[in-house]
MDAnalysis code that builds the backbone (N, CA, C; Angstrom):
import MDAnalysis as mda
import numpy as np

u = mda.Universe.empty(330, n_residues=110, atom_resindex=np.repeat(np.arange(110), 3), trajectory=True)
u.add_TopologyAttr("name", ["N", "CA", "C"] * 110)
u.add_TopologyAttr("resid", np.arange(1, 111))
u.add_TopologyAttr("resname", ["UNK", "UNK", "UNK", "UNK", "UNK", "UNK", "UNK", "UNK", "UNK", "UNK", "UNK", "UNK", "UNK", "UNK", "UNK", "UNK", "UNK", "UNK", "UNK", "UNK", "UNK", "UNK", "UNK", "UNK", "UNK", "UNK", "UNK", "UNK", "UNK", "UNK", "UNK", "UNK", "UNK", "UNK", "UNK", "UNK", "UNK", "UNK", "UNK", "UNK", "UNK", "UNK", "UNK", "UNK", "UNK", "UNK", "UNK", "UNK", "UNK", "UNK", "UNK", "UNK", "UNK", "UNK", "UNK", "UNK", "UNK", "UNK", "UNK", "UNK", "UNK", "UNK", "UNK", "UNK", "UNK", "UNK", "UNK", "UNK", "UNK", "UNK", "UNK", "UNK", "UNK", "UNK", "UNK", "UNK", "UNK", "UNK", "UNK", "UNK", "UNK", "UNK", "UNK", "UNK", "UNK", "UNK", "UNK", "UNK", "UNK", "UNK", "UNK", "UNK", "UNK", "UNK", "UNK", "UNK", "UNK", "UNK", "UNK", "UNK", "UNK", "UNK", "UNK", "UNK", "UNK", "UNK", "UNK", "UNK", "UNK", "UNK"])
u.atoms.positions = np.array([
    [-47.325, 40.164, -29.902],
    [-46.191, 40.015, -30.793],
    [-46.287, 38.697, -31.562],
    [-46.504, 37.635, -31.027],
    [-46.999, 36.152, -31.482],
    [-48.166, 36.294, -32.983],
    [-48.984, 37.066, -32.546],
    [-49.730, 37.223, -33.016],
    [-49.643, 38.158, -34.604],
    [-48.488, 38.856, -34.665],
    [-47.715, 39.764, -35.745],
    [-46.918, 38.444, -36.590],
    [-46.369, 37.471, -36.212],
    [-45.970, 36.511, -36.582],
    [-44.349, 36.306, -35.569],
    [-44.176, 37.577, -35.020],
    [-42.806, 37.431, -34.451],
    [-42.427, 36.050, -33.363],
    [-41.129, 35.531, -33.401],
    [-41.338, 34.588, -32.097],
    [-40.714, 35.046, -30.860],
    [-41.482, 34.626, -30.240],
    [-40.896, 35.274, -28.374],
    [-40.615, 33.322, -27.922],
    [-39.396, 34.182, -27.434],
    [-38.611, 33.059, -26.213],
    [-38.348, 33.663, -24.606],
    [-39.127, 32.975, -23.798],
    [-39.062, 33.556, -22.075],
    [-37.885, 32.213, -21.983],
    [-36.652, 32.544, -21.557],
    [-35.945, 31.548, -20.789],
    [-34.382, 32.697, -19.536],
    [-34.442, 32.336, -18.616],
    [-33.264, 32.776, -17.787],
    [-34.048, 33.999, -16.983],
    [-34.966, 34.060, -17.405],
    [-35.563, 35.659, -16.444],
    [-35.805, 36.574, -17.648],
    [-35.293, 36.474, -19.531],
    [-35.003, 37.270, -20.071],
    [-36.359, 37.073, -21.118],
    [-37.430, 37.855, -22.007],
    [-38.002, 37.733, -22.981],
    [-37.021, 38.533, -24.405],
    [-37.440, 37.601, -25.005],
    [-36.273, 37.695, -26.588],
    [-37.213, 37.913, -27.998],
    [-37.337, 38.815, -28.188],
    [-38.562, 38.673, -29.150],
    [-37.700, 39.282, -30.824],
    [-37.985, 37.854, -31.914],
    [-36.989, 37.568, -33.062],
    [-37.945, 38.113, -33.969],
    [-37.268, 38.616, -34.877],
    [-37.680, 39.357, -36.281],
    [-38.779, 38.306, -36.828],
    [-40.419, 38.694, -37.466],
    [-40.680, 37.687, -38.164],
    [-40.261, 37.242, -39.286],
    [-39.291, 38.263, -39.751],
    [-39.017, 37.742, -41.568],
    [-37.521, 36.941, -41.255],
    [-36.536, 37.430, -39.781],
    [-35.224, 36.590, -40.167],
    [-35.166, 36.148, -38.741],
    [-35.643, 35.349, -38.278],
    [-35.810, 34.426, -36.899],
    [-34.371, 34.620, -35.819],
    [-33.543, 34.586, -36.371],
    [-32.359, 35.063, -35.566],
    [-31.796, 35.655, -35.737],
    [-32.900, 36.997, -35.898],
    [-32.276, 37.975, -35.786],
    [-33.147, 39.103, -34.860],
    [-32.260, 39.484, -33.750],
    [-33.131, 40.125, -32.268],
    [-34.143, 41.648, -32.677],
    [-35.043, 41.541, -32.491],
    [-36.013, 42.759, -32.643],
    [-36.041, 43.451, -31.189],
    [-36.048, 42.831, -30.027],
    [-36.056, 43.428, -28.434],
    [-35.728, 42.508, -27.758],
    [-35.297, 42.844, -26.232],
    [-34.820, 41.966, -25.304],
    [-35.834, 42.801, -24.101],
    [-36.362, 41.922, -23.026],
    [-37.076, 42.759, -21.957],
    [-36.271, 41.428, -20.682],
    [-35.494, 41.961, -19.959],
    [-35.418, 41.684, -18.594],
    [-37.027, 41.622, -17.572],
    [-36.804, 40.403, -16.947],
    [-37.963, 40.169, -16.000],
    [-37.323, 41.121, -14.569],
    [-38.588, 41.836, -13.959],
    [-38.717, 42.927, -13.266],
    [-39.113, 41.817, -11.872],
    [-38.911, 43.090, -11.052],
    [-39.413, 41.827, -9.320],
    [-41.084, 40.970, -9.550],
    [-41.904, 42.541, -9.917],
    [-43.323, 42.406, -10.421],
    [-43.338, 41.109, -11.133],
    [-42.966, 40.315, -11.804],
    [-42.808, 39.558, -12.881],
    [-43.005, 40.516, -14.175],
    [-42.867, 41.942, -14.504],
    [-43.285, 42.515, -15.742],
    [-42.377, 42.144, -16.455],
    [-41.901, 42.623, -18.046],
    [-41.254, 42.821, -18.767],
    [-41.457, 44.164, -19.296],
    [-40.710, 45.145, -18.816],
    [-40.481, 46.778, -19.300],
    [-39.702, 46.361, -20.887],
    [-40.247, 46.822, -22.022],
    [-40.038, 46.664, -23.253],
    [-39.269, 47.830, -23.926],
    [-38.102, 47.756, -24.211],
    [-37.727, 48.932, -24.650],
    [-37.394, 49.329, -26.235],
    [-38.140, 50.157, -26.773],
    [-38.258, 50.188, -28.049],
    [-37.620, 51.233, -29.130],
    [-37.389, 51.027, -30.168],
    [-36.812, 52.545, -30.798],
    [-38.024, 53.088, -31.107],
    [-37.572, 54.778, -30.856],
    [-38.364, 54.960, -31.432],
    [-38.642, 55.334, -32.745],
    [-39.566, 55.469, -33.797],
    [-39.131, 55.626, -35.407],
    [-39.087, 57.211, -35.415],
    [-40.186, 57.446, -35.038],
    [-40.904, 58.592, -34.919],
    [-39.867, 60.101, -34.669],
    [-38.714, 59.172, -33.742],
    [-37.613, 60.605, -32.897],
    [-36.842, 60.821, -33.695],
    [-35.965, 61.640, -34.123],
    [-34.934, 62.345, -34.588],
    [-33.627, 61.571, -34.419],
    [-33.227, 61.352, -32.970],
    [-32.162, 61.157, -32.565],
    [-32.381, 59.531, -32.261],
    [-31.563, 58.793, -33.167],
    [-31.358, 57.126, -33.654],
    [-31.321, 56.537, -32.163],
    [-30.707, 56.864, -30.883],
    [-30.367, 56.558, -29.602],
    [-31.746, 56.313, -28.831],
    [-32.545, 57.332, -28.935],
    [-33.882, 57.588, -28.733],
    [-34.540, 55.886, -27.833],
    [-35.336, 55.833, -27.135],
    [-36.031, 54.736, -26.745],
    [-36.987, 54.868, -25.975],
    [-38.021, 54.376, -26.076],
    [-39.148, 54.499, -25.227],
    [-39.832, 53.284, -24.899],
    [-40.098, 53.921, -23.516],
    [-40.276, 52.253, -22.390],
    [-41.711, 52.070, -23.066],
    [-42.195, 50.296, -23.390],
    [-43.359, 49.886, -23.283],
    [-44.019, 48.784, -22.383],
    [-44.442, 48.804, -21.512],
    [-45.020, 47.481, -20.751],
    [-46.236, 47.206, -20.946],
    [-45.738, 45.754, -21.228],
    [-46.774, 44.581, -21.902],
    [-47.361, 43.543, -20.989],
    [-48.326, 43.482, -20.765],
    [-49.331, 42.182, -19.675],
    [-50.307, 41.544, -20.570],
    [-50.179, 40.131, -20.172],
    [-51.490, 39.620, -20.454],
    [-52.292, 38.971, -19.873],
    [-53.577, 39.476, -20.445],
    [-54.393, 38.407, -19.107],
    [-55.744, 38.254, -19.481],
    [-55.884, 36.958, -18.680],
    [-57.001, 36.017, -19.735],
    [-58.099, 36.524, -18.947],
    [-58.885, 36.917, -19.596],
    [-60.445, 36.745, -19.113],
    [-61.340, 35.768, -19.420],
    [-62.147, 35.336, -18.584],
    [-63.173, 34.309, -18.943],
    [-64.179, 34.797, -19.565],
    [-64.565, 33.959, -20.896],
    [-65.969, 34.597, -21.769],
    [-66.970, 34.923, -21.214],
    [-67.356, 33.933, -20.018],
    [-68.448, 34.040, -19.459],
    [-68.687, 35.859, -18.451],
    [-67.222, 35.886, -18.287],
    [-66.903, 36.638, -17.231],
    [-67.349, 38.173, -18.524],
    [-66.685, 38.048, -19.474],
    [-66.030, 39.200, -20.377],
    [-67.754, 39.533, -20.814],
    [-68.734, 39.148, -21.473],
    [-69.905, 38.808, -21.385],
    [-70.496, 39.744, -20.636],
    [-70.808, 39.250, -18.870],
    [-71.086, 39.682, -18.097],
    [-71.484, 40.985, -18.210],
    [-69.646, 41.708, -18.303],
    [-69.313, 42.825, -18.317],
    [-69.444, 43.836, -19.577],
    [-69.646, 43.133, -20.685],
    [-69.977, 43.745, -21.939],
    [-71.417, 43.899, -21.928],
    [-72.161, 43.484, -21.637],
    [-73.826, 43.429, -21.086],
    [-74.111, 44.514, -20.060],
    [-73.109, 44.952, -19.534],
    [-73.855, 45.684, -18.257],
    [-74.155, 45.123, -16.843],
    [-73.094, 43.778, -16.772],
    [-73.415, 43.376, -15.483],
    [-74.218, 42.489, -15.737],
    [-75.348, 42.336, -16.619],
    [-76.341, 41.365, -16.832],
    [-75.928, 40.092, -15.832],
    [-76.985, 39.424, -15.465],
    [-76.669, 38.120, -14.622],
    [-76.688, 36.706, -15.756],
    [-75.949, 35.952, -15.010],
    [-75.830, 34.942, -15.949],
    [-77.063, 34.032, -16.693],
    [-78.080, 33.997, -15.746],
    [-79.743, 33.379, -16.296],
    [-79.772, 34.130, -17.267],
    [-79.842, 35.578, -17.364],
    [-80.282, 36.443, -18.235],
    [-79.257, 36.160, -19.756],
    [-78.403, 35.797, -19.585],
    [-77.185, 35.874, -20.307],
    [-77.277, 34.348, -21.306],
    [-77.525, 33.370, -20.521],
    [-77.829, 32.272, -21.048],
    [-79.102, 32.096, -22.007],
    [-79.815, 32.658, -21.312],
    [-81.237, 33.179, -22.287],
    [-81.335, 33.597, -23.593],
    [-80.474, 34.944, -23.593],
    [-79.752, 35.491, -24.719],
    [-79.407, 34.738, -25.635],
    [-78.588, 33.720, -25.101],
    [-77.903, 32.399, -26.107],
    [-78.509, 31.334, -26.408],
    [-79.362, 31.108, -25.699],
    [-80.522, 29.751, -26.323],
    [-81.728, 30.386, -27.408],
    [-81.643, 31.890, -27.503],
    [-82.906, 32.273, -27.893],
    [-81.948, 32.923, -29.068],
    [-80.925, 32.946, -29.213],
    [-80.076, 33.539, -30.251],
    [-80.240, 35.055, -30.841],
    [-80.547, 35.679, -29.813],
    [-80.514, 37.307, -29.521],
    [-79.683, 37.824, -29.785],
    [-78.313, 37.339, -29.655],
    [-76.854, 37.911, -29.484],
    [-75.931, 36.971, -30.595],
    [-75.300, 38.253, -31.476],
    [-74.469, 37.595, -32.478],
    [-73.052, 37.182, -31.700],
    [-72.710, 35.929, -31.912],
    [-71.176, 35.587, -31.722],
    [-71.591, 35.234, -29.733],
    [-72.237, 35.380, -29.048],
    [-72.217, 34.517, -27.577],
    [-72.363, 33.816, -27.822],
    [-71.382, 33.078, -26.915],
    [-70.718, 32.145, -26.983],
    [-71.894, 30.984, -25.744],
    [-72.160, 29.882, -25.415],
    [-72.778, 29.341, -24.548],
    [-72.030, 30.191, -23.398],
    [-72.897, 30.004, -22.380],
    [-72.755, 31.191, -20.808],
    [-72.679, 29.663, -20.125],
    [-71.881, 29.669, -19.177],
    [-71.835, 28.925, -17.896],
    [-72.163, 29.822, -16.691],
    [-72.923, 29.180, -15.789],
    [-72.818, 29.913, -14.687],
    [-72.222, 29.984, -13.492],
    [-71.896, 31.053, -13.218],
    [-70.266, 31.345, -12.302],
    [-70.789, 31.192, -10.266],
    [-69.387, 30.561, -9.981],
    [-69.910, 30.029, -8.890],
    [-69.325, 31.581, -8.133],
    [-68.481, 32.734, -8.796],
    [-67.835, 33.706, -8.418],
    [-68.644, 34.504, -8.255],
    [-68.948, 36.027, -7.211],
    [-69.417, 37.023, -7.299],
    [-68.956, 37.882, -8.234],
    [-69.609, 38.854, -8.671],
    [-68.754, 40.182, -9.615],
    [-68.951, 41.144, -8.050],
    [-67.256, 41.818, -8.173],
    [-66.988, 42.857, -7.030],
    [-68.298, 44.331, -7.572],
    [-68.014, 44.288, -8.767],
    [-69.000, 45.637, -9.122],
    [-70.826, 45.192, -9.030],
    [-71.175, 44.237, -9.038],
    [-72.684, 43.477, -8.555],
    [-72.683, 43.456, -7.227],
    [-71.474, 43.395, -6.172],
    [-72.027, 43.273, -5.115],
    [-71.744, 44.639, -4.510],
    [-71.227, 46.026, -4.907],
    [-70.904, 47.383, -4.763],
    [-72.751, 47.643, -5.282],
    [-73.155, 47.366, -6.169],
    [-74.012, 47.895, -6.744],
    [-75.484, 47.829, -5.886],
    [-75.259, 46.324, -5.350],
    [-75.973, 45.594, -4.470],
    [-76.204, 46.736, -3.158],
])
Protein backbone atom coordinates (compact mmCIF):
# COMPACT_ATOMS: atom_id res chain seq x y z
CA UNK A 1 0.00 0.00 0.00
CA UNK A 2 3.10 2.38 0.87
CA UNK A 3 4.26 1.60 -2.13
CA UNK A 4 0.81 2.85 -4.26
CA UNK A 5 1.60 6.09 -2.48
CA UNK A 6 -1.14 5.49 0.26
CA UNK A 7 -0.11 6.20 4.03
CA UNK A 8 -0.53 3.46 6.64
CA UNK A 9 -0.54 4.29 10.40
CA UNK A 10 -0.13 0.99 12.94
CA UNK A 11 -0.97 2.66 16.39
CA UNK A 12 -3.48 1.07 19.38
CA UNK A 13 -3.57 -2.55 17.85
CA UNK A 14 -5.41 -0.78 14.76
CA UNK A 15 -3.78 -0.39 10.90
CA UNK A 16 -5.39 2.85 9.18
CA UNK A 17 -4.59 3.01 5.70
CA UNK A 18 -5.41 7.01 4.17
CA UNK A 19 -6.40 7.85 0.66
CA UNK A 20 -3.25 8.80 -1.47
CA UNK A 21 -4.85 11.81 -3.12
CA UNK A 22 -6.76 13.19 0.36
CA UNK A 23 -4.56 11.99 3.43
CA UNK A 24 -7.41 12.22 5.87
CA UNK A 25 -9.43 10.69 4.41
CA UNK A 26 -9.88 6.66 5.54
CA UNK A 27 -9.54 4.11 2.58
CA UNK A 28 -9.54 0.83 5.31
CA UNK A 29 -9.18 0.10 8.89
CA UNK A 30 -7.71 -3.63 9.80
CA UNK A 31 -7.89 -4.56 13.59
CA UNK A 32 -4.75 -6.55 14.87
CA UNK A 33 -5.76 -10.36 15.20
CA UNK A 34 -4.13 -12.70 18.22
CA UNK A 35 -1.72 -14.01 15.16
CA UNK A 36 -0.45 -10.44 14.95
CA UNK A 37 -2.34 -10.44 11.26
CA UNK A 38 -4.35 -7.67 9.96
CA UNK A 39 -7.60 -9.29 8.14
CA UNK A 40 -8.24 -6.34 5.55
CA UNK A 41 -11.60 -5.71 4.67
CA UNK A 42 -12.37 -4.37 1.35
CA UNK A 43 -15.28 -3.25 -0.99
CA UNK A 44 -15.80 -4.92 -3.36
CA UNK A 45 -16.06 -2.94 -6.95
CA UNK A 46 -16.68 -5.79 -8.86
CA UNK A 47 -20.25 -6.91 -6.64
CA UNK A 48 -23.56 -5.60 -7.31
CA UNK A 49 -24.62 -5.07 -3.88
CA UNK A 50 -22.64 -1.61 -2.40
CA UNK A 51 -22.60 -3.59 1.31
CA UNK A 52 -20.60 -6.33 -0.32
CA UNK A 53 -16.92 -6.95 1.34
CA UNK A 54 -14.31 -9.21 0.96
CA UNK A 55 -11.70 -10.31 3.48
CA UNK A 56 -7.93 -9.67 2.35
CA UNK A 57 -4.85 -10.71 4.45
CA UNK A 58 -1.74 -8.99 4.06
CA UNK A 59 1.97 -10.21 5.48
CA UNK A 60 5.19 -9.12 4.99
CA UNK A 61 8.28 -10.60 5.05
CA UNK A 62 11.74 -9.91 4.36
CA UNK A 63 13.87 -12.27 2.72
CA UNK A 64 17.52 -12.15 2.58
CA UNK A 65 19.12 -11.62 -1.04
CA UNK A 66 21.56 -13.95 -0.37
CA UNK A 67 18.90 -16.32 0.84
CA UNK A 68 16.24 -15.30 -2.18
CA UNK A 69 19.28 -16.08 -4.70
CA UNK A 70 19.89 -19.35 -3.32
CA UNK A 71 16.46 -20.27 -4.03
CA UNK A 72 15.99 -18.64 -7.42
CA UNK A 73 19.13 -20.72 -8.62
CA UNK A 74 17.93 -23.98 -7.62
CA UNK A 75 19.41 -24.32 -4.31
CA UNK A 76 22.78 -23.50 -5.86
CA UNK A 77 25.40 -23.24 -2.92
CA UNK A 78 26.76 -20.11 -2.00
CA UNK A 79 30.67 -20.67 -3.52
CA UNK A 80 28.84 -21.38 -6.62
CA UNK A 81 26.72 -18.28 -6.28
CA UNK A 82 29.52 -15.94 -5.49
CA UNK A 83 31.32 -17.13 -8.54
CA UNK A 84 28.45 -16.18 -10.62
CA UNK A 85 29.00 -12.61 -9.26
CA UNK A 86 32.68 -12.05 -9.53
CA UNK A 87 32.61 -13.51 -13.05
CA UNK A 88 29.44 -11.41 -13.90
CA UNK A 89 27.33 -14.31 -15.33
CA UNK A 90 24.22 -13.09 -13.72
CA UNK A 91 22.38 -9.82 -14.53
CA UNK A 92 21.35 -7.71 -11.38
CA UNK A 93 23.24 -10.36 -8.40
CA UNK A 94 23.76 -8.72 -6.11
CA UNK A 95 27.39 -9.63 -4.10
CA UNK A 96 26.51 -13.25 -2.23
CA UNK A 97 27.62 -13.50 1.40
CA UNK A 98 28.00 -16.69 2.77
CA UNK A 99 25.39 -18.04 5.15
CA UNK A 100 26.34 -19.43 8.41
CA UNK A 101 22.40 -21.00 8.12
CA UNK A 102 21.48 -24.40 6.60
CA UNK A 103 18.66 -24.39 3.80
CA UNK A 104 15.83 -26.95 5.34
CA UNK A 105 15.26 -28.04 1.52
CA UNK A 106 19.48 -28.77 1.05
CA UNK A 107 19.46 -30.70 3.97
CA UNK A 108 15.93 -32.87 2.91
CA UNK A 109 17.70 -33.18 -0.35
CA UNK A 110 20.91 -34.24 1.36
Amino acid sequence: MVGNGHAVDFAKNVCTIMDKCNIKRVFAQAKMMENRMFPLMIPHRRNLCQNARTQHVLQAKEIDTNWLWHLRMGHLNFDSLRMLQQKGLVHGLPQIEKSSKVCEGCLLGK
